[in-house]
C-alpha positions as YAML, in Angstrom:
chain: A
units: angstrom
residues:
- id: 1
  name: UNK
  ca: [92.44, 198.69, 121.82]
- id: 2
  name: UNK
  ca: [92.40, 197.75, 125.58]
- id: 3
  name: UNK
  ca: [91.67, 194.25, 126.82]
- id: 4
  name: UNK
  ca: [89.58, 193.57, 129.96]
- id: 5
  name: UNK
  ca: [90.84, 190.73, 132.05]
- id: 6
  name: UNK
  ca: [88.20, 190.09, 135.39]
- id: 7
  name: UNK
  ca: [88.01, 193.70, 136.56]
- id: 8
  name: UNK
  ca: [90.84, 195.43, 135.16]
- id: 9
  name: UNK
  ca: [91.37, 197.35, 131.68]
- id: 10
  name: UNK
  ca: [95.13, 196.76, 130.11]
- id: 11
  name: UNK
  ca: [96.16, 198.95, 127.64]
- id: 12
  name: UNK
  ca: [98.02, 197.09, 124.46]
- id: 13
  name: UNK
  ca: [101.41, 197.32, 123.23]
- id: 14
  name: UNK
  ca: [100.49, 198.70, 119.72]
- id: 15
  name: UNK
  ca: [98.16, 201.24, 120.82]
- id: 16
  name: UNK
  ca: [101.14, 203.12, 123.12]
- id: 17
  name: UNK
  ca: [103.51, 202.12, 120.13]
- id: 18
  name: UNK
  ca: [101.25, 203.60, 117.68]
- id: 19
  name: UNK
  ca: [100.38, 206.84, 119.53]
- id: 20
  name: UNK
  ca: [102.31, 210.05, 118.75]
- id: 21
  name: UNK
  ca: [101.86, 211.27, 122.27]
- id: 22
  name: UNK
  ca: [103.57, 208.24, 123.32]
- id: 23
  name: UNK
  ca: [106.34, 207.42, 121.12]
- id: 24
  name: UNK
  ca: [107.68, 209.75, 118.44]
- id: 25
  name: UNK
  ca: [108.93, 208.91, 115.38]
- id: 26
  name: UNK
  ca: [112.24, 208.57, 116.16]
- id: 27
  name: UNK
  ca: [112.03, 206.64, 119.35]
- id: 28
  name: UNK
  ca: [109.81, 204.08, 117.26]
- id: 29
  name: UNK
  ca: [112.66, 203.90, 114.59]
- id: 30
  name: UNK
  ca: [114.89, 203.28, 117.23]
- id: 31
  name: UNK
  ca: [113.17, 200.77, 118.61]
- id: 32
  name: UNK
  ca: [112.56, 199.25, 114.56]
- id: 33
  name: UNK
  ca: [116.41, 199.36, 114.56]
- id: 34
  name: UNK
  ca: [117.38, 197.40, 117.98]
- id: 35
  name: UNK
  ca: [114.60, 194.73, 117.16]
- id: 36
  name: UNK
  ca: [116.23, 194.40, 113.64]
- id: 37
  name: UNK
  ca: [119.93, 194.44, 115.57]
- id: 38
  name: UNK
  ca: [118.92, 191.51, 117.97]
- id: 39
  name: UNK
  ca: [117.45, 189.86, 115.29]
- id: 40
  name: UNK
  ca: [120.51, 189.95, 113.06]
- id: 41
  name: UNK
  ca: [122.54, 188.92, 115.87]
- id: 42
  name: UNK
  ca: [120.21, 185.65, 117.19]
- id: 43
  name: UNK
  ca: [120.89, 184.97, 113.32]
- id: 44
  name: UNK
  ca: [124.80, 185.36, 113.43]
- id: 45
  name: UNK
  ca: [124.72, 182.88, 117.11]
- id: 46
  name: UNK
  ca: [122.51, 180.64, 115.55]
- id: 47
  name: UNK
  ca: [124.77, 180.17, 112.44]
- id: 48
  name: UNK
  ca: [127.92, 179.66, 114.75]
- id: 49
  name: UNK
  ca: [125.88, 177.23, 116.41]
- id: 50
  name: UNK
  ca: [125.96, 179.10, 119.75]
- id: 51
  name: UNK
  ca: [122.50, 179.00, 121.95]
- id: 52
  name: UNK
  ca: [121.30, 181.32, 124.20]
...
């Protein structure tokens, strides 16, 4: 779904992440594994009480 903001049409992240022609499967489980990556590692500096 695009959004209109004044007089310009944006295009949203899920619609290129969902499209095939876009992303293929691979590149999205890529992506799937470095979110889940960062995530595990804000999680490991947050136990060690480091901040960003």
């Amino acid at each position: 779904m695009s959004v209109k903001i004044g007089n310009e049409e944006f295009t949203e992240f899920n619609d290129l992440y969902n499209d095939p022609d876009f992303l293929s499967d691979s590149e999205r489980t890529e992506i799937e594994f470095e979110v889940a990556l960062i995530g595990k590692l804000i999680e490991a500096r947050e136990k060690c009480g480091m901040s960003q």
